[in-house]
Structures are given as C-alpha cells and as structure tokens.
RODO-2510 file (C-alpha; in nm, 4 decimals, decimal comma):
residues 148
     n   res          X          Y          Z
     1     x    11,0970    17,9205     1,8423
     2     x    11,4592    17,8721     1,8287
     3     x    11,6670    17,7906     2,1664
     4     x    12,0164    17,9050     2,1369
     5     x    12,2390    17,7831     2,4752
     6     x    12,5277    17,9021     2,6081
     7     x    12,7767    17,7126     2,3838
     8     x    12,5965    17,8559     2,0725
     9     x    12,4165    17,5012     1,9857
    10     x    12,0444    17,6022     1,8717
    11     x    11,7147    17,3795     1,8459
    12     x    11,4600    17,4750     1,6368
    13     x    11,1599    17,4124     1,8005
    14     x    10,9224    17,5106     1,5082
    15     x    10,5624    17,6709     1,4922
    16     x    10,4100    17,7518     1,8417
    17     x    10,0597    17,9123     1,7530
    18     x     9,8056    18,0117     1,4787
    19     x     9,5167    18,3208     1,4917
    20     x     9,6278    18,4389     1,8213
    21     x     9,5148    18,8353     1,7629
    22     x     9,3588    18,9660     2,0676
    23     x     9,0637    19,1934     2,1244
    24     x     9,2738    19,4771     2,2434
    25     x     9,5862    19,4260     1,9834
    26     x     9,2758    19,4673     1,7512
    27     x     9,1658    19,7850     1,8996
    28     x     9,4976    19,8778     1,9126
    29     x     9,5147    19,8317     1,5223
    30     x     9,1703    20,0456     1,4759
    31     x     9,3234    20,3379     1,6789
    32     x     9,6531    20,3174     1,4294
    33     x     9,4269    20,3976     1,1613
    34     x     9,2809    20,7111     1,3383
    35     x     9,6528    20,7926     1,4082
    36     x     9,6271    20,8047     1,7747
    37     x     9,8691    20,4712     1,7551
    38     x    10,1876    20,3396     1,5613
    39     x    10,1024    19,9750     1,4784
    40     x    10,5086    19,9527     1,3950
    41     x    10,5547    19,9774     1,8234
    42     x    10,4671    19,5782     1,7338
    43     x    10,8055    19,4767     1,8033
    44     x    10,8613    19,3829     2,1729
    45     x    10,8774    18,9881     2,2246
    46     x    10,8295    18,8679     2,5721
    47     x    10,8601    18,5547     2,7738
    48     x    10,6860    18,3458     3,0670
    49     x    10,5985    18,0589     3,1923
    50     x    10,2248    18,0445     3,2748
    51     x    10,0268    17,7476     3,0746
    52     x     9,6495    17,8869     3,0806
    53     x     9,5017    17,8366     2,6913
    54     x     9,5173    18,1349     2,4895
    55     x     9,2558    18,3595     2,4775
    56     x     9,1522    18,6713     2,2767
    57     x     9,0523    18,8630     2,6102
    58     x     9,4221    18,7974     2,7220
    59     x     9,5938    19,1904     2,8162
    60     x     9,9115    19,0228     2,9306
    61     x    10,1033    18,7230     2,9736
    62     x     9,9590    18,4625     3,2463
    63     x    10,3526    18,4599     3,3754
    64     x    10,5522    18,6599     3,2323
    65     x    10,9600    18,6967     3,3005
    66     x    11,0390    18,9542     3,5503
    67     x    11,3451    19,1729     3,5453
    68     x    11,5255    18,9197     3,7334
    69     x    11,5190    18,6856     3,4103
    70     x    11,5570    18,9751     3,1714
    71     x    11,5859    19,3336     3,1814
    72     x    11,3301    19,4083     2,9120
    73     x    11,1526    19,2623     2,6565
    74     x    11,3541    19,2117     2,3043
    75     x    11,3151    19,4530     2,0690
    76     x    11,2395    19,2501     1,7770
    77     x    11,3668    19,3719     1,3959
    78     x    11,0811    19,4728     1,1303
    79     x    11,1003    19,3402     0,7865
    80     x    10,8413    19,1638     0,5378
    81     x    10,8654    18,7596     0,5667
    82     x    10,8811    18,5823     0,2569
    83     x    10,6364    18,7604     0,0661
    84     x    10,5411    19,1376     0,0332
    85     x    10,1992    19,0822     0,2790
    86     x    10,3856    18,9456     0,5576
    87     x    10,5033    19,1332     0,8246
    88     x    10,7901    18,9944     1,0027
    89     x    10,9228    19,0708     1,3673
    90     x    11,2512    18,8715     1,5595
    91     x    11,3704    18,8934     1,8813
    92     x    11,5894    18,7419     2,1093
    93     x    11,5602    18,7012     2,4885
    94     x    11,8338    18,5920     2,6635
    95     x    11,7806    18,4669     3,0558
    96     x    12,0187    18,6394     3,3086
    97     x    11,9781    18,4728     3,6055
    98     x    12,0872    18,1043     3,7460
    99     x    11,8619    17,8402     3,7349
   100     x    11,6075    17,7031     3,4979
   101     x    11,3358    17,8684     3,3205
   102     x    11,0779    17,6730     3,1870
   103     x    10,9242    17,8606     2,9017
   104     x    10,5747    17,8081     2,7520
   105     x    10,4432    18,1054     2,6612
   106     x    10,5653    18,4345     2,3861
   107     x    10,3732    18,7659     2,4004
   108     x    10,4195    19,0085     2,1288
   109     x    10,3734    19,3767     2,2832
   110     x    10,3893    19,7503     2,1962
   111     x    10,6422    19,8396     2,4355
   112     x    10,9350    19,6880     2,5841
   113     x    10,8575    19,7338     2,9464
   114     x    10,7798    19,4537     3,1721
   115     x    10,3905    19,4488     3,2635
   116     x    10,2526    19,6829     3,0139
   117     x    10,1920    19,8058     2,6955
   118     x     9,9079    19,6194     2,4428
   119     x     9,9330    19,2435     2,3585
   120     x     9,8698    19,1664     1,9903
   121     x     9,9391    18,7875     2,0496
   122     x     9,9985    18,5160     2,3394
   123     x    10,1316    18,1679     2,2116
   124     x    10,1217    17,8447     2,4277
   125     x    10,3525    17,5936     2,3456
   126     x    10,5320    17,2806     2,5107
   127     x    10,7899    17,3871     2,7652
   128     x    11,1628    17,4711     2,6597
   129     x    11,3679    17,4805     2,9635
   130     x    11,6279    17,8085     2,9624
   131     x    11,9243    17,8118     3,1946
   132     x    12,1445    18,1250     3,2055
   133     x    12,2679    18,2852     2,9368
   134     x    12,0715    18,0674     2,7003
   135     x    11,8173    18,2653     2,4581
   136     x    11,5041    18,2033     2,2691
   137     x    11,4550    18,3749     1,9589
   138     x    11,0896    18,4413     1,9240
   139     x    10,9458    18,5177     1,5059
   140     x    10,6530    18,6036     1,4986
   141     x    10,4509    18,6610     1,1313
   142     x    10,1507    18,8619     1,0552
   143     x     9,9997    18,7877     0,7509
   144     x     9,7467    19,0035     0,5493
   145     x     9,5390    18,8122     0,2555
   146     x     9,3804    19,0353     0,0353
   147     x     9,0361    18,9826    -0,1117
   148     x     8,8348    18,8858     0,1625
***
C-alpha cells in the first residue's frame, strides 16, 4: 500500500496480505475458462474499514467505502509484474469527503460498483488513516508457478 496525501508526500506502507483467493473469485476463474466470464474484469480495487480476519468464504468487504468516500472503486491498470507469470493490477482511491478514514482493509473486485461484483481477494492490514483528498494506491499481484 502506498498513502499519497494531499501535499503529494507518499508512505509506503509495504506488503498487506499473502494467499487471499476466495472461494467465489475461484469459481469465478473456473467459469472464465468455460467463457461465461472475463477473468481481465480483475481490476477494480476497493476500500473499507472493517477488521474481521480474512476469510476464503468472504463475497465482499466487511466495511467497505460508500459513495460518500468515493464514487467508485479504482479501476486498476493491467500489466505483468516483474516477471512474465505475474499478473499485475494498480489503482488509486482517493477519499472525497472531510474527515478521517481509517483504512484496514483492500478488496480486489470484477466490477467497479460499490456492493457488488465477485471478490478475488480481501487483505487486512494495520490501519492507515485517510483524510480528504489523500489516496491509497492499492497493487495487488497474482502469481502463477508452473509445475505443480
């Protein structure tokens, strides 16, 4: 995670979660292969503040920003990440409203609208308090090992 506030000074906040995949961002995945999904709709980072462990049953965030903090999730960019198995989305959420946000949780969706879509990941992490204006750019990397 990477805090950016509204003077342009960022802290890096570092790695936030490992093997986060849930049960329905799997199932998701499955249904990409039959064609009836587009795995690339991976690309919608959201926000909250809810602080209940991560779970592989999790469908949404515990908390997540509503469109009073944002007006959507960020649609992250697509690329590989440092090698050719790693796929690579960032996105930046910036907070609209006064006040301060205390942010412990990052959702990565398959669409940018606030309350739905499929979760393929929830990360918990330590709290980073946003004010407004101030952003948190969100990377999240997939990564796919080959033989077995």
């Amino acid at each position: 995670l990477l805090q950016r506030d509204a003077e342009g000074v960022e802290t890096f906040y570092g790695l936030a979660s490992l093997r986060g995949i849930t049960t329905a961002g799997v199932n998701f995945i499955v249904d990409a292969f039959q064609n009836t999904q587009e795995v690339e709709n991976f690309k919608f980072h959201a926000l909250g503040t809810g602080t209940t462990a991560e779970a592989i049953g999790d469908t949404a965030l515990v908390t997540e920003w509503t469109t009073a903090e944002y007006a959507a999730r960020a649609t992250g960019s697509q690329t590989e990440g440092a090698t050719a198995n790693v796929y690579r989305t960032v996105g930046t959420n910036t907070k609209l409203n006064a006040g301060t946000s205390a942010v412990t949780e990052h959702g990565l969706f398959s669409v940018s609208t606030i309350g739905s879509g499929v979760l393929l990941d929830r990360s918990v992490f330590s709290a980073v308090n946003v004010n407004q204006s101030e952003s948190i750019q969100s990377q999240w990397d997939g990564t796919f090992s080959s033989g077995g």
